[in-house]
N, C-alpha and C positions, 0 to 999 in steps of 0.2 A: 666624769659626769656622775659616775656612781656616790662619791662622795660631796659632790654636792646635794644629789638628790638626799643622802640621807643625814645631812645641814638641814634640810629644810624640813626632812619629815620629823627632828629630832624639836625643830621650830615649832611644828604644827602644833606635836603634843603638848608642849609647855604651853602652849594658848588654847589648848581643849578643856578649860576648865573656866566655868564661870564667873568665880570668884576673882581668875587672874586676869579677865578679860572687862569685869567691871574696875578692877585695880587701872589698867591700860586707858579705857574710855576716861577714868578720871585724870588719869595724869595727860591727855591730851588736850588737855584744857593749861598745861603747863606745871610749873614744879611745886609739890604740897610738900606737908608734912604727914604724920601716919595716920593724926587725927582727922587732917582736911581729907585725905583718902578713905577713911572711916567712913565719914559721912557718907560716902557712894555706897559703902555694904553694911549697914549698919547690922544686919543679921551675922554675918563673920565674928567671931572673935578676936580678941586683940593679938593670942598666942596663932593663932591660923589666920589673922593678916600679916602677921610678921614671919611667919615661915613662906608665906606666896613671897611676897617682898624678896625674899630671901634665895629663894629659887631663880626667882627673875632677875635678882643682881646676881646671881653667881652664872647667870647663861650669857651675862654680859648686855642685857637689854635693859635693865634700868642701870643710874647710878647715882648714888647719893652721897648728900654732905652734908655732917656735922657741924652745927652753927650752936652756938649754946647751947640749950638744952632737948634741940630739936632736930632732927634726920630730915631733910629733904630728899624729894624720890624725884626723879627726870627719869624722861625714857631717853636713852641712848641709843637705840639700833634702830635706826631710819625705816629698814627694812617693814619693822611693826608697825609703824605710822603708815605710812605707804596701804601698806597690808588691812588696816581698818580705817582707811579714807575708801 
């Protein structure tokens, strides 16, 4: 029990950030690119939306795929969908 609880509080923090949580709101609208996810934070930077990006794909909640010259982002962990429905 102990380590799930702190699965989830390690979850929590990575979604205590607003930037990464407008990043989320937009990809559940289904899979962009960096720029169509831009548009939701347009105040963010392109180096500080691709370091969130980056976090969130390395905790295993997003994941993305190279198609020519463009990175698509999907949320992969159900849990986060779940979680902001």
């Amino acid at each position: 029990m102990e380590e799930q609880a702190r699965q989830i509080a390690d979850l929590l923090k990575l979604l205590a950030n607003e930037h990464r949580l407008l990043i989320l709101c937009a990809l559940l609208r289904g899979r962009m690119t960096v720029g169509q996810i831009h548009e939701y934070d347009p105040q963010i930077t392109a180096s500080a939306l691709s370091q969130h990006l980056g976090q969130l794909r390395a905790a295993g909640i997003l994941e993305s795929e190279k198609q020519g010259m463009n990175v698509f982002y999907e949320i992969r962990d159900q849990r986060v969908v779940a979680l902001m429905d």
